[in-house]
N, C-alpha and C positions, 0 to 999 in steps of 0.2 A: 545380422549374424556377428557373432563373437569373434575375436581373434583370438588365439594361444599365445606366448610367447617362446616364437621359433623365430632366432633372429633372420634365418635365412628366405623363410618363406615371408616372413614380414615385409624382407626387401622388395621381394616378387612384386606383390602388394604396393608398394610403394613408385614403384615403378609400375603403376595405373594396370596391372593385370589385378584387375578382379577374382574373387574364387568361383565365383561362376563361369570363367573361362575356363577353370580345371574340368568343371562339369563336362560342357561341351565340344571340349577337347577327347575326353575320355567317351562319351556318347559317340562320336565321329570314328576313334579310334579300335573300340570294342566291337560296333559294329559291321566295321571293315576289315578285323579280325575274326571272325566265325563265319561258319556256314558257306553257303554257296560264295564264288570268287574271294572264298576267306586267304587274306594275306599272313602267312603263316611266321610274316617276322615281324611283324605289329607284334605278337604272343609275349613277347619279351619284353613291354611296355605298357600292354594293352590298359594293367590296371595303374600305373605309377600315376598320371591326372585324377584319378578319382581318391587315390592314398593320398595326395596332393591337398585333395581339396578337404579332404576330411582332416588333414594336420592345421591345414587354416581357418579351420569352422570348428563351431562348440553349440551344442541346444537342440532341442528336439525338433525345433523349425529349419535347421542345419540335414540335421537324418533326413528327418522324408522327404526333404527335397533332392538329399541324394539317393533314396530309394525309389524315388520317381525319376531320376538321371538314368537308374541302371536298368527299370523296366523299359525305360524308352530306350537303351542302348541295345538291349532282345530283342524289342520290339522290329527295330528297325533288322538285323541281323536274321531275325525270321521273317520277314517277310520276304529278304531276298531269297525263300526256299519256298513259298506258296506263289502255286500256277495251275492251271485248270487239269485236273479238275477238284483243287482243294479249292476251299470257301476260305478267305483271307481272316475270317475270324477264324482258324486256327492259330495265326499269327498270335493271338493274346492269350488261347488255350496252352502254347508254350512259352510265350514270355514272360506272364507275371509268375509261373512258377521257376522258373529259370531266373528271373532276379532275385527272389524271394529265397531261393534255394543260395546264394552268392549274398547275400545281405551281412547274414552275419559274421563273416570272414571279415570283411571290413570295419564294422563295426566293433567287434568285439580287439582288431588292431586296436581301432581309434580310442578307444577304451584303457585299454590297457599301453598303450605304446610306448611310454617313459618307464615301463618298469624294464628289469632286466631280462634278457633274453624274449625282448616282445618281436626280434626279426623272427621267430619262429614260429611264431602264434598264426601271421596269416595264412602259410602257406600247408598250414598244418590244417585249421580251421576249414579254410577252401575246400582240402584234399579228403578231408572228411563227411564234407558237406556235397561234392559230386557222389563218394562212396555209396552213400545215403542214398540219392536221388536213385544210382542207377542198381541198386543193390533191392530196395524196397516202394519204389515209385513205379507208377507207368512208363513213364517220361524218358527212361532208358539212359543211355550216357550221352543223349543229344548234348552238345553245347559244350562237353570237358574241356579242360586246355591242353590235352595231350593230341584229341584230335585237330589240333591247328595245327600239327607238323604233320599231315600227313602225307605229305611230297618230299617227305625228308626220309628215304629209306632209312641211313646210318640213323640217324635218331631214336626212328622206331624200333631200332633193334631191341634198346633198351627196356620195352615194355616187357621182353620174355626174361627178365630177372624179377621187378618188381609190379608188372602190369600198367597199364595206364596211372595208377595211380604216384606211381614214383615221378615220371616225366613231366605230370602235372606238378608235381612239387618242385620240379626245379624249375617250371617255368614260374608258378606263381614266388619261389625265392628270389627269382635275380630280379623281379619286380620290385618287391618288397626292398632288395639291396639299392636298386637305386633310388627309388624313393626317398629312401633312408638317408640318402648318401646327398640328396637334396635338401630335406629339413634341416639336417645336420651340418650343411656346406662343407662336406668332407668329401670330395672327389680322389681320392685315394685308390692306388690298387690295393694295400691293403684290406678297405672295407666290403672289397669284392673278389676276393682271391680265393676264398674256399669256395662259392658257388661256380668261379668259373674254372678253379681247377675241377669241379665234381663234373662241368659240363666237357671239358678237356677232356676225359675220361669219361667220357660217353661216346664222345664222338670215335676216338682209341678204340674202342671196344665195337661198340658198333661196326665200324671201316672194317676190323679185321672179324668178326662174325659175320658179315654179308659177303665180302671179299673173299674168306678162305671156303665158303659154300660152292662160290661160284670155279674155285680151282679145282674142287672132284667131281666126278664121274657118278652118276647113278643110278638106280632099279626106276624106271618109268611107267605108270598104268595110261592108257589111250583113252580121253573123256570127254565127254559131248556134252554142251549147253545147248539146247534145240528151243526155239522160240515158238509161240501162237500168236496167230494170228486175230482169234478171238479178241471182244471188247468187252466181254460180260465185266458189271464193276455193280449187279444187284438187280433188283425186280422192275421189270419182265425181264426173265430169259430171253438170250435172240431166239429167233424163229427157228423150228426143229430143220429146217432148210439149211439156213448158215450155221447153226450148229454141227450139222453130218458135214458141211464142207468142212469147217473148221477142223474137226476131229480128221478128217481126209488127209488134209497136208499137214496138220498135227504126226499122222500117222509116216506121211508119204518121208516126212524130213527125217525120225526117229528111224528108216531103215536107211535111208542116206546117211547118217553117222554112221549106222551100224555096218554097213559096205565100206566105209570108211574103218573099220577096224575098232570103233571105239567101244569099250566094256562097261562104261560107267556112262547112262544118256538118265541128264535131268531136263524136268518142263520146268518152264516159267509156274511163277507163282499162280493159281488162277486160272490154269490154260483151259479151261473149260468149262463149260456150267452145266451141271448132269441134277435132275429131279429124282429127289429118294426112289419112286418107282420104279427106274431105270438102273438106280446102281448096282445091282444085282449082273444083267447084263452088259455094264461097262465094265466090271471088274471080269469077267470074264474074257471080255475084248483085249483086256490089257493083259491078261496071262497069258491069251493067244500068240499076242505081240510081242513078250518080253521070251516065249517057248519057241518061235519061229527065228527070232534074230540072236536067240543065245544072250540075250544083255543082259546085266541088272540094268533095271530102270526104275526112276526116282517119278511118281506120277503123279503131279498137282492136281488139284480142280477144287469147285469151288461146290458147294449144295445147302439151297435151302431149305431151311425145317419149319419156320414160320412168315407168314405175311404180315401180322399182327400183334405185338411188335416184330421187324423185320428182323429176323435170326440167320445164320445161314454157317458153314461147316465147313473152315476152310481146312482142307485137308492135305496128304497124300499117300500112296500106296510104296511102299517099295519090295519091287517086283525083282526074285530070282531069275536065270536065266532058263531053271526049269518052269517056269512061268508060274512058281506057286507065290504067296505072298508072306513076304519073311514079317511084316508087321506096318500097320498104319500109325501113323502122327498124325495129330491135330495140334494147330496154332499154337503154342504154349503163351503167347506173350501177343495177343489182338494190340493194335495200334489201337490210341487214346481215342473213343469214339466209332471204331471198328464193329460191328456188331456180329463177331464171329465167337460162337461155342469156344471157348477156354478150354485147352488140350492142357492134362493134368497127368498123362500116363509115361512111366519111367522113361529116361531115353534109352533105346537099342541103337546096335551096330551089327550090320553084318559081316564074317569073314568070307572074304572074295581070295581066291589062290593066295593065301597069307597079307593080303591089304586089306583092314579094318575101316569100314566105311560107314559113316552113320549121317544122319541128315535133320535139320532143322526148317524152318520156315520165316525168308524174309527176318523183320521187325525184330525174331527173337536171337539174332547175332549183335542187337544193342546190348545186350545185356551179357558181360561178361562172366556171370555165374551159370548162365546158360553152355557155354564153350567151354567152361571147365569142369562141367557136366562130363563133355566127348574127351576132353583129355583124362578124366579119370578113369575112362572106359580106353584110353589107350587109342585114340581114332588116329588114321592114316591121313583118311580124307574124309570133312564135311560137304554133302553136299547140300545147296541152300537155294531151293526156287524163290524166286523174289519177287515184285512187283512193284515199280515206283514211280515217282512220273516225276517231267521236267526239271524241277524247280531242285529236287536231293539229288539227280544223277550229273557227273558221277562220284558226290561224295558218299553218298550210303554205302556202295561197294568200295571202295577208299576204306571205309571202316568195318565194315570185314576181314581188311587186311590187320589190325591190330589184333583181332582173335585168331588168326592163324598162326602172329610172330609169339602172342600171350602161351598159346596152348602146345604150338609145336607141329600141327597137322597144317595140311592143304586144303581150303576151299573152293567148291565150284559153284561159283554163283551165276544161276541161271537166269535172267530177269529180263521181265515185260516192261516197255516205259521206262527200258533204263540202260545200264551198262551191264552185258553178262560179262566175268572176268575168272582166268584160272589164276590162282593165287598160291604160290608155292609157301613153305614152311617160314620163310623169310620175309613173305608182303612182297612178295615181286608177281606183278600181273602179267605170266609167260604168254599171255593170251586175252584177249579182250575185243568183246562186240557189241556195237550198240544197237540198239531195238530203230532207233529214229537213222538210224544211215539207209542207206538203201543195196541191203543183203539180202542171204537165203536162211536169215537166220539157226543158221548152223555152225557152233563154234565148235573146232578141234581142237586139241589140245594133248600136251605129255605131260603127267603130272606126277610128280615123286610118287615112288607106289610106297616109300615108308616116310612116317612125320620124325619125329626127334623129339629130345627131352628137353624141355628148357626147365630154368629155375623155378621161375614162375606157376609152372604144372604141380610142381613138387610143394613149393609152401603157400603157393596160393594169396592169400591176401593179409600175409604177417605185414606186411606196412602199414598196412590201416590199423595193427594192432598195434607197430609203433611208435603211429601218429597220436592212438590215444595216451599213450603211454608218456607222449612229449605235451599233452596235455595236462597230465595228471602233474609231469614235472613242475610246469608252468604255473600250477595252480598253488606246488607246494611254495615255489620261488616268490609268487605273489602274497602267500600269508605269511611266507617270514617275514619280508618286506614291513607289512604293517606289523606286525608287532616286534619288529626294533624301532616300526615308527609309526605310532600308533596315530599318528594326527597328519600321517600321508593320506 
């Protein structure tokens, strides 16, 4: 591999650090940055070793060895989120696209990085390239750099002006700054004072938008995450024996919320597994249920439509409290390899005593166009049965929480093999249970009975337009460039 001439990183070099120690510094560091036990302040350097190593390499034998760096830095990152009962070859089903999708950020830096204004190209490139993934891919927003802060209330606040996609830009900037700030042997507060004054003002803004929430007073609705017990996860069905039990205490927990006071009772994702024949009569069981305890209720289950290929209908009902049925969902967004019927039908919301409640399914709160769906419909509160196992809890409910601060509403996410959580308008979990502790899985909860307006609701995804818009700049900056020098 080639060298540039950057006297600083030369020295690096000279002083016996090889550039493939950038590599596997930044494999080490990436990976211990995402995902499960992700270290959320790695975020802020995660990529500088691998910008490192691309300012000290030049040649296409250079690149794919750092495109094989960065699928191995996913690779390892996803695996710490596969446990039984995923097949570990998921692991490569999300990491060569999640590198793949992260590649040309980098490169198209290392490409252009001596022209002017090349600090903006990565962080721009990146932010556009997660947009992509979780805007038009399966693959959802797994893996953004926004959700590395996810234990960072005041940070998150931030998303409800520009969404995830702003707070990923300031993390992939101050990387790119110090980076920069390495090649260049310019350790300077100057060369890092507008990203961290932008980050200074975030945190300002955040402190007192979380903070002045927490000094008023407000209208509360009373809501229940009720668990099953059920294992259905696809064919055979259990036996119509542990099925009628399961529906039993299914049934038995849903009026203990409801003596409990609570108006708003969701099931876990999945809570049941009922055969087309029968639906007819469960659906009736469940107006019974939702007419005798006065609830709305949110009603998961699961039904097969074929054995050949294996099809199956993940659903739910949501049930009035006059036990009629205000309207059913199916999946909108099946997990990559899911073999559930694609639910394609508008989203509703029902109005409950003036709280606007509408509801989604697990996997499809990845996807932020999803939840701005409910914010366009004005939602109070989402509720969201869920279903996850080991390996994502509790970060998948953690990222729920960015659709609530993005949109303005309250989530209740109800989940099997996972963490159920009430999550207020701010990403604050006023309430939280887990399926693996030993409860009566039954979560109560107060949850604002109104959501709020943030920014975010309102323009939605003008950043990403301009991001492109700072590309377009970039591109004009780049050809004047050559032609006052035609032989750069």
């Amino acid at each position: 591999m080639k060298q540039i001439e950057d006297s600083s990183i030369q020295e690096i070099i000279k002083n016996k650090i090889k550039p493939i120690w950038f590599l596997v510094t930044g494999i080490v560091i990436l990976s211990a940055t995402h995902l499960t036990f992700g270290i959320g302040l790695f975020a802020w350097i995660a990529s500088v070793p691998f910008l490192l190593y691309l300012s000290a390499t030049k040649g296409i034998k250079s690149q794919l060895l750092f495109a094989g760096a960065l699928i191995t830095a996913w690779s390892f990152a996803t695996a710490k989120i596969i446990s039984p009962p995923m097949p570990y070859a998921m692991v490569f089903l999300f990491s060569i696209p999640l590198g793949l999708i992260q590649l040309p950020g980098y490169l198209l830096w290392a490409k252009f990085r001596n022209h002017k204004f090349s600090f903006l190209l990565f962080p721009t490139v990146m932010v556009l390239m997660e947009w992509m993934q979780y805007s038009f891919t399966p693959f959802a927003s797994w893996g953004i750099a926004a959700y590395t802060q996810m234990d960072n209330l005041i940070l998150m606040q931030s998303v409800s002006i520009f969404g995830v996609a702003g707070l990923g830009f300031l993390i992939y900037w101050i990387n790119i700054t110090i980076a920069e700030a390495f090649v260049k042997n310019q350790f300077t507060f100057r060369i890092i004072r507008v990203p961290l004054m932008v980050f200074a003002s975030i945190i300002i803004f955040g402190s007192v938008r979380y903070n002045f929430n927490k000094s008023i007073g407000q209208e509360t609705i009373k809501v229940a995450a009720v668990g099953t017990d059920s294992k259905v996860g696809g064919l055979p069905l259990p036996s119509q024996e542990i099925t009628k039990k399961d529906i039993a205490t299914l049934f038995a927990r849903t009026r203990a919320a409801a003596d409990a006071n609570a108006k708003l009772i969701v099931w876990n994702e999945g809570s049941i597994g009922i055969m087309p024949k029968d639906e007819k009569i469960w659906k009736d069981s469940l107006s019974s249920l939702a007419s005798e305890l006065k609830i709305n209720l949110v009603a998961a289950y699961v039904m097969p439509v074929s054995e050949n290929p294996f099809k199956y209908i993940n659903k739910y009902l949501f049930l009035l409290p006059n036990g009629s049925i205000a309207f059913d969902y199916l999946k909108h967004q099946p997990v990559p390899g899911e073999p559930a019927v694609k639910g394609i039908e508008p989203l509703q919301i029902i109005n409950f005593e003036d709280v606007k409640i509408g509801a989604a399914i697990c996997y499809d709160y990845d996807f932020p166009y999803l939840a701005k769906g409910f914010g366009d419909l004005s939602s109070d509160i989402v509720a969201l049965p869920s279903s996850d196992w080991r390996g994502i809890d509790p970060i998948h409910t953690k990222m729920a929480a960015f659709r609530a601060i993005e949109q303005g509403h309250s989530v209740l996410r109800s989940t099997r093999f996972g963490l159920s959580a009430a999550i207020t308008p701010y990403g604050e979990m006023i309430a939280q249970q887990s399926s693996f502790d030993n409860n009566d899985k039954i979560m109560i909860a107060d949850l604002p009975a109104k959501g709020i307006t943030t920014v975010y609701s309102i323009i939605g995804d003008s950043f990403i337009l301009l991001c492109f818009g700072l590309i377009i700049f970039f591109l004009l900056v780049v050809l004047r460039s050559k032609n006052l020098n035609p032989n750069k």
